[in-house]
PDB file with one MODEL, atoms N, CA, C and O in Angstrom:
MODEL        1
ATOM      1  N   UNK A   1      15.869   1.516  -9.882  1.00  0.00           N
ATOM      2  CA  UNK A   1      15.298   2.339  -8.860  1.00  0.00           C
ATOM      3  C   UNK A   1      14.949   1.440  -7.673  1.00  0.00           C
ATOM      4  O   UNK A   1      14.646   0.257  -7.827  1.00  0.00           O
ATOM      5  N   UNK A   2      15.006   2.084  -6.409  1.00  0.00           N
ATOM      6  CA  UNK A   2      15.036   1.356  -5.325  1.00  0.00           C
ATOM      7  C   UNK A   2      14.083   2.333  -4.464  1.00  0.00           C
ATOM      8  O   UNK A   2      14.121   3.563  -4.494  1.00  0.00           O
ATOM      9  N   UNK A   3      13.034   1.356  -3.521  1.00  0.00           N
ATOM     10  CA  UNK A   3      11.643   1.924  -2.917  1.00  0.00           C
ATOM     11  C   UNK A   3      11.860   1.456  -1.961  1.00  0.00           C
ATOM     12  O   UNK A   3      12.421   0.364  -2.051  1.00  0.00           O
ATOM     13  N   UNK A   4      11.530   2.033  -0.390  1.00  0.00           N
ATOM     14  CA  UNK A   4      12.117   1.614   0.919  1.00  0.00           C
ATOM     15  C   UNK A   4      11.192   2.045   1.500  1.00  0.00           C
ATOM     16  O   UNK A   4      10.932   3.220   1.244  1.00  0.00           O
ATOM     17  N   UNK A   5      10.410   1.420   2.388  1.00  0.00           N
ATOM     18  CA  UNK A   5       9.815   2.226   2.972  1.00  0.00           C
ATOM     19  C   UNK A   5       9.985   1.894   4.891  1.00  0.00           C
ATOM     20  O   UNK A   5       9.318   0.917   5.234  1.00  0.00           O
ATOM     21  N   UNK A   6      10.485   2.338   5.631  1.00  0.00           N
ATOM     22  CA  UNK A   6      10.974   2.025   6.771  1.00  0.00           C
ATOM     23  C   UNK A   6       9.757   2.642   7.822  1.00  0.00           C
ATOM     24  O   UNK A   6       9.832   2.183   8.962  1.00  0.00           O
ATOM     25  N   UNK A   7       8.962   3.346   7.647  1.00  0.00           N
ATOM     26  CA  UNK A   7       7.713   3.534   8.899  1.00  0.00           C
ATOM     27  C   UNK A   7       6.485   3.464   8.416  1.00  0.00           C
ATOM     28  O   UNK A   7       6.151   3.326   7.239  1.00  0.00           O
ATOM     29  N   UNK A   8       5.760   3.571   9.442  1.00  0.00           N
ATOM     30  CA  UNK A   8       4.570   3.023   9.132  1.00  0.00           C
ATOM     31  C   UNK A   8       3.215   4.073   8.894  1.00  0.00           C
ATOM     32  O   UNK A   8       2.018   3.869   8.687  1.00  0.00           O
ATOM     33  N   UNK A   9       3.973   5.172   9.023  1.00  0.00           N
ATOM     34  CA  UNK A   9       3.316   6.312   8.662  1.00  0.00           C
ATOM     35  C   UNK A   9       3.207   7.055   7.027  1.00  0.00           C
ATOM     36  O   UNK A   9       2.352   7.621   6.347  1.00  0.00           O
ATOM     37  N   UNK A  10       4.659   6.645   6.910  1.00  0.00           N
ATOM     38  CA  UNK A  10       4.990   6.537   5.116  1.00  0.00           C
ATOM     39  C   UNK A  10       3.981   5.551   4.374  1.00  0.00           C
ATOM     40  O   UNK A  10       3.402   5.854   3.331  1.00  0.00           O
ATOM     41  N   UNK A  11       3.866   4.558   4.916  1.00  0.00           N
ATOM     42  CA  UNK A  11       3.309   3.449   4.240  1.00  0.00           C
ATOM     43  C   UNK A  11       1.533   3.871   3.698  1.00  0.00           C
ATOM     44  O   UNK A  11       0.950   3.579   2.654  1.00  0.00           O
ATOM     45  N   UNK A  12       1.101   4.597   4.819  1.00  0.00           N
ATOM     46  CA  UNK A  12      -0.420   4.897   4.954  1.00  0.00           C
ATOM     47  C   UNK A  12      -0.393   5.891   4.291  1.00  0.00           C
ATOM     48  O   UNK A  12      -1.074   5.957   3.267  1.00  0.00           O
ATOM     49  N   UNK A  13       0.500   7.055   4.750  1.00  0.00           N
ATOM     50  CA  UNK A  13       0.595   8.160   3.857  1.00  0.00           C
ATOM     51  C   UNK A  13       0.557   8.795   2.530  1.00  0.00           C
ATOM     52  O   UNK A  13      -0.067   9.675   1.939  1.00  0.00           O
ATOM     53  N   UNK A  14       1.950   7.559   2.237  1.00  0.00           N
ATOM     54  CA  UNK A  14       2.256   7.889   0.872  1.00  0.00           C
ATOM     55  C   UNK A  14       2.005   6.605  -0.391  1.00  0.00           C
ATOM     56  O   UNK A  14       1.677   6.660  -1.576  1.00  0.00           O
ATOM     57  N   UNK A  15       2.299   5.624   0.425  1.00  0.00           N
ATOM     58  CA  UNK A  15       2.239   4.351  -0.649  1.00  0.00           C
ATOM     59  C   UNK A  15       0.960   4.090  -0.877  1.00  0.00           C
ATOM     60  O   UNK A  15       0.610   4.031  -2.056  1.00  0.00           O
ATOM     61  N   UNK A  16      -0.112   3.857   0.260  1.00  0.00           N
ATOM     62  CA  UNK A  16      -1.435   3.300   0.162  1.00  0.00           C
ATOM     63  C   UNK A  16      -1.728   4.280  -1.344  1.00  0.00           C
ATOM     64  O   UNK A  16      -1.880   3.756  -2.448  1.00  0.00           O
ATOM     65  N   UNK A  17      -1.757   5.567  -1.128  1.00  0.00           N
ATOM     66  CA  UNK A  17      -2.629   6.368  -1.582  1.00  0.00           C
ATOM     67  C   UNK A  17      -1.868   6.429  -3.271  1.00  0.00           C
ATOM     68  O   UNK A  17      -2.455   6.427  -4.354  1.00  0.00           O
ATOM     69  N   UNK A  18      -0.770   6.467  -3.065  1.00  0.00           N
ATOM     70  CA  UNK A  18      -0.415   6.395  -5.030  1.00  0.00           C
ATOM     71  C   UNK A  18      -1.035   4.864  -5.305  1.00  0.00           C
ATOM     72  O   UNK A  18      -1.826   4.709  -6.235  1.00  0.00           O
ATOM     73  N   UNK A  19      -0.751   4.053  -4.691  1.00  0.00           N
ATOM     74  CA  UNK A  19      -1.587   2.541  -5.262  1.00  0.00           C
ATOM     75  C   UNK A  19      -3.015   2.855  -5.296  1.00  0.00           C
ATOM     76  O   UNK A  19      -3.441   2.201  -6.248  1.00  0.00           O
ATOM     77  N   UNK A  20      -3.785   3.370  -4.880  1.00  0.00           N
ATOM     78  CA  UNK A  20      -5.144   4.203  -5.165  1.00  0.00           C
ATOM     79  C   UNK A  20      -5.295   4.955  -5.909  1.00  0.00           C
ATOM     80  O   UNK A  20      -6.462   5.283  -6.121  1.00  0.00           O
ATOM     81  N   UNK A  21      -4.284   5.569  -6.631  1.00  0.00           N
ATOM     82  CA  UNK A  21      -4.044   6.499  -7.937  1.00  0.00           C
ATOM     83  C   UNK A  21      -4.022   5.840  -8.904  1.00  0.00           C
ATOM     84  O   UNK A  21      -4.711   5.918  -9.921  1.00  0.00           O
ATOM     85  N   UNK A  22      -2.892   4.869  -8.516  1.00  0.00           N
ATOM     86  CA  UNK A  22      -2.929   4.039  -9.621  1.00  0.00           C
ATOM     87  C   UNK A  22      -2.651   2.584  -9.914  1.00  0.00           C
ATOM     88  O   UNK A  22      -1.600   2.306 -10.491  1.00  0.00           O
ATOM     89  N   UNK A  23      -3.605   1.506  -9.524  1.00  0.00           N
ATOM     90  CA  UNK A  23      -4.103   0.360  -9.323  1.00  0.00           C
ATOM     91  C   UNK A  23      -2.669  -0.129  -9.992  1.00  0.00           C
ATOM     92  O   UNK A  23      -1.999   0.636 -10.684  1.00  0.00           O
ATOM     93  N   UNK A  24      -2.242  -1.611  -9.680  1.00  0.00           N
ATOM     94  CA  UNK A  24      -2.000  -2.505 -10.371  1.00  0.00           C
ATOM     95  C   UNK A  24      -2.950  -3.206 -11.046  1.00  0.00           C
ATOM     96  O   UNK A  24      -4.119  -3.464 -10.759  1.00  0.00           O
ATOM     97  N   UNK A  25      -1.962  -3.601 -12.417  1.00  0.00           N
ATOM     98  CA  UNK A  25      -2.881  -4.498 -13.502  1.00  0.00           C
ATOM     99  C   UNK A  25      -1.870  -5.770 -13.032  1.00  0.00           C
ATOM    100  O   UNK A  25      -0.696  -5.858 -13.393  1.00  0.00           O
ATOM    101  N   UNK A  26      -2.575  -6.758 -12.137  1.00  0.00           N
ATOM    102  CA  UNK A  26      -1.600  -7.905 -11.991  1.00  0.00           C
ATOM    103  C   UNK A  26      -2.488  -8.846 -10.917  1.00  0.00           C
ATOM    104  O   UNK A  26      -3.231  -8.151 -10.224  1.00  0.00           O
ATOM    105  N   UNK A  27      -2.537  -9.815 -10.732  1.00  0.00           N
ATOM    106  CA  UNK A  27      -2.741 -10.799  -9.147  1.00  0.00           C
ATOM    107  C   UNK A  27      -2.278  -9.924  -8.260  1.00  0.00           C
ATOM    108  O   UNK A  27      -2.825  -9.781  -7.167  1.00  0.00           O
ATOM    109  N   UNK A  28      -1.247  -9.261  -8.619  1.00  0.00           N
ATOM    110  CA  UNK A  28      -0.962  -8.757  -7.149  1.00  0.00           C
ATOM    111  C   UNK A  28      -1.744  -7.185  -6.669  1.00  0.00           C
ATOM    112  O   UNK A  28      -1.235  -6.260  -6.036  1.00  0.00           O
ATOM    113  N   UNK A  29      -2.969  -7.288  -7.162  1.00  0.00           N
ATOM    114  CA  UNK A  29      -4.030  -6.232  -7.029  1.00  0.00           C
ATOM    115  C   UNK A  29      -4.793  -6.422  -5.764  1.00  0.00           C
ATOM    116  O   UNK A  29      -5.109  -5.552  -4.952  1.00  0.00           O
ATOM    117  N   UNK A  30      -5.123  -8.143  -5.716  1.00  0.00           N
ATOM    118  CA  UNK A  30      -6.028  -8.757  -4.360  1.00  0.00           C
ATOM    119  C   UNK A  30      -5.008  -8.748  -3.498  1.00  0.00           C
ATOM    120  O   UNK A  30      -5.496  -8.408  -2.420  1.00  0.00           O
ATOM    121  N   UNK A  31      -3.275  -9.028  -3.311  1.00  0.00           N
ATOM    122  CA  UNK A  31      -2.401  -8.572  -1.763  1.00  0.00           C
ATOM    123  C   UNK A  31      -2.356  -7.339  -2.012  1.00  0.00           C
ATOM    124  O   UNK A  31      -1.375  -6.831  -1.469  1.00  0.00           O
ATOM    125  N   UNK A  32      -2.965  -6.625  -2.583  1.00  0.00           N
ATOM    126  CA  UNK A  32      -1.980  -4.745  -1.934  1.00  0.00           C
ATOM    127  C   UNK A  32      -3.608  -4.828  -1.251  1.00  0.00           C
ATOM    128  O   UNK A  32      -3.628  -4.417  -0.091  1.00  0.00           O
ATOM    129  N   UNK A  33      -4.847  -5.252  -1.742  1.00  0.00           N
ATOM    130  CA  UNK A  33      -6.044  -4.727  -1.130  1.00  0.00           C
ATOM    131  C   UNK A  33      -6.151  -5.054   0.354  1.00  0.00           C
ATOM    132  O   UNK A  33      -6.521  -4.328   1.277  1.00  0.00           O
ATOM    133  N   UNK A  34      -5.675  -6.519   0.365  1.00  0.00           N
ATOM    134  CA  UNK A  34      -5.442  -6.984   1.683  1.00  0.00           C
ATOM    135  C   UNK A  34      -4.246  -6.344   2.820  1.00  0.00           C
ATOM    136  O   UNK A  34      -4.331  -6.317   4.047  1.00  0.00           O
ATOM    137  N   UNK A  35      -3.429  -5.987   2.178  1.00  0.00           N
ATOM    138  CA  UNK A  35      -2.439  -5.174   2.663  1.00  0.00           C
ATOM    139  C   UNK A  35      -3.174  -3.651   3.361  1.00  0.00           C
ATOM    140  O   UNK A  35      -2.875  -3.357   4.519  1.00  0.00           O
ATOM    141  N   UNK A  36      -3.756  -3.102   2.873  1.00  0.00           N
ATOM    142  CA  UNK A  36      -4.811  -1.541   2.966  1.00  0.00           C
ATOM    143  C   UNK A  36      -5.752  -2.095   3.836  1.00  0.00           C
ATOM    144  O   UNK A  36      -5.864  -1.548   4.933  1.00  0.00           O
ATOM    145  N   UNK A  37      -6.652  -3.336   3.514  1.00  0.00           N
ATOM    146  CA  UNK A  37      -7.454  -3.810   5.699  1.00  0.00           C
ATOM    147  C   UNK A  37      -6.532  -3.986   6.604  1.00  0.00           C
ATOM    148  O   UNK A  37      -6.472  -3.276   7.607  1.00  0.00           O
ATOM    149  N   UNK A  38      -5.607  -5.067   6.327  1.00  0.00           N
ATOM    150  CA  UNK A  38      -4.899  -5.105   7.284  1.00  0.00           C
ATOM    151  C   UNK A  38      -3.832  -3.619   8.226  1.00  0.00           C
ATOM    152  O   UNK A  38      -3.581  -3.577   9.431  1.00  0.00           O
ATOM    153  N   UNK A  39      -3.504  -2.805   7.370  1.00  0.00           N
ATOM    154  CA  UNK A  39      -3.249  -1.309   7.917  1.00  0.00           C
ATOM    155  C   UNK A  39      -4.340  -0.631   8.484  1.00  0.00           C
ATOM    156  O   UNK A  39      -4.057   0.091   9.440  1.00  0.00           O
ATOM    157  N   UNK A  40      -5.702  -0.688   8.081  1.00  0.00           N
ATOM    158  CA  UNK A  40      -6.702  -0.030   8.438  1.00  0.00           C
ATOM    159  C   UNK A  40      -6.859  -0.635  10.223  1.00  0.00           C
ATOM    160  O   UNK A  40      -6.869   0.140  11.180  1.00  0.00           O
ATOM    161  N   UNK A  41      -6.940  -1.747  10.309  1.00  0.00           N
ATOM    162  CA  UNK A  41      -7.117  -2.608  11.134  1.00  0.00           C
ATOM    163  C   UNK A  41      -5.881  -1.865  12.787  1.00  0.00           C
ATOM    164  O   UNK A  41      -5.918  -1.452  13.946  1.00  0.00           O
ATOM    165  N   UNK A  42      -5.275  -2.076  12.001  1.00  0.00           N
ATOM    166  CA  UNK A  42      -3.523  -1.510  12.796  1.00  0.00           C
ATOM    167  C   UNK A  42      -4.090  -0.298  13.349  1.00  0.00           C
ATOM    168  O   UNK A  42      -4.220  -0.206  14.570  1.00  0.00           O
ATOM    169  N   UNK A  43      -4.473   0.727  12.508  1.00  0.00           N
ATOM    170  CA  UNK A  43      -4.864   2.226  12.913  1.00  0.00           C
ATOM    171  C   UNK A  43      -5.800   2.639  13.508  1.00  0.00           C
ATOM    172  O   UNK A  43      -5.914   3.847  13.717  1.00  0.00           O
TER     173      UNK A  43
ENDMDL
END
C-alpha cells in the first residue's frame, strides 16, 4: 500500500487527525508530535 499526500490541507485534515486516533507505538511518536507544532505554526 502506498500513502501520498501532495497538499497541505490533506495533511491537517486527514493525516494529523487519524495519527490522533491512533498514536504510534514507536520513537517515531516525538517526530509526528513535532510535525503537528510545526503545521500548527504554518496555519
Amino acid at each position: 500500500m502506498k500513502f501520498e499526500i501532495r497538499d497541505h490541507k490533506d495533511l491537517v485534515q486527514k493525516t494529523i487527525p487519524h495519527f490522533e486516533k491512533f498514536p504510534l507505538i514507536s520513537a517515531k511518536q516525538n517526530d509526528k508530535e513535532e510535525l503537528i507544532e510545526a503545521l500548527k505554526i504554518k496555519i
